[in-house]
N, C-alpha and C positions, 0 to 999 in steps of 0.2 A: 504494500500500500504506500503510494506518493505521503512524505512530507506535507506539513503544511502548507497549505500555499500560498509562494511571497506574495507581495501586493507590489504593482509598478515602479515604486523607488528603490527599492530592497533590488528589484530586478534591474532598473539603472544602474544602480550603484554596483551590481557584481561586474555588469558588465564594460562599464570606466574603470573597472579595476585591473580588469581584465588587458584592454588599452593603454592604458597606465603600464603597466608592468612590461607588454612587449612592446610599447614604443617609449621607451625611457627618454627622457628628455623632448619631448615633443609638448605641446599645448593638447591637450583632447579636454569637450567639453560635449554635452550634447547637444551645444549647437555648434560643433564642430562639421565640418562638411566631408559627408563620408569617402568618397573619391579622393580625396583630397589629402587623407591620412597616409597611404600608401597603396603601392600598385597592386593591381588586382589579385595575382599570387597572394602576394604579404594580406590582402582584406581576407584573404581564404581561409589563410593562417588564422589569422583573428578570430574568425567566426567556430575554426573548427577546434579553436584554445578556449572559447568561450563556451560551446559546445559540452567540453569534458568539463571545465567547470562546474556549469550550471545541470549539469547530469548527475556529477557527484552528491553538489551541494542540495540537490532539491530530489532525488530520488526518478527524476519524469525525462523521462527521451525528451530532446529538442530538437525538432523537426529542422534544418534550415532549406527555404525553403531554393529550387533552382534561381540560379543569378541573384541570389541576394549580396553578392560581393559586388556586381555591379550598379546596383540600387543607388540613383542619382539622388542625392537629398542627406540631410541632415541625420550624425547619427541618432539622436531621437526616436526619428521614423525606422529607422532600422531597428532599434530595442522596441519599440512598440509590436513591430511586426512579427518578432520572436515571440513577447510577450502574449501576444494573442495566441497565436500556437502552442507555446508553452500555459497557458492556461484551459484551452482548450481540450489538451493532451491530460492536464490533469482533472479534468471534470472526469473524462473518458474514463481513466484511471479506478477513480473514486467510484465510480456506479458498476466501473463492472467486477471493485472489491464488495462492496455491495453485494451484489448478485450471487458473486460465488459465496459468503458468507450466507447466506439464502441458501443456497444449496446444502451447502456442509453440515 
């Protein structure tokens, strides 16, 4: 059964930490401009170090979804976009520990 589950700044903030730590000495904000952090590879990187992360930390697969390393916009919009996924996946979660607790 998924962890609790974060609420939206808990979820920014894993994931500017996340930024933070591999691009050291850089500005990242979340109105940082996401193209703009680095080349596409290196956002790959990113996503798929946030990925392990926020898997470990919260218990819930995180979907990413295709070309979101190329996603023109703010990263903001980028953590929302997880974020929705990543809450999505954990509702899924929850009903269908539910269910099987139903059964057993």
């Amino acid at each position: 059964m998924p962890q609790p589950r974060l609420n939206l700044e808990q979820f920014e903030q894993m994931f500017l930490q996340v930024l933070q730590s591999e691009l050291p000495g850089q500005p990242v904000s979340l109105q940082s401009n996401w193209p703009e952090l680095a080349d596409e590879s290196r956002r790959q990187a990113l996503l798929r170090k946030f990925k392990t992360v926020a898997e470990e930390a919260t218990g819930v697969e995180i979907v990413i979804g295709p070309g979101m390393e190329n996603f023109q916009g703010p990263v903001q919009s980028v953590v929302i976009q997880l974020f929705h996924v990543y809450s999505t996946v954990h509702l899924m979660e929850r009903i269908n520990a539910k269910i099987l607790a139903r059964r057993g």
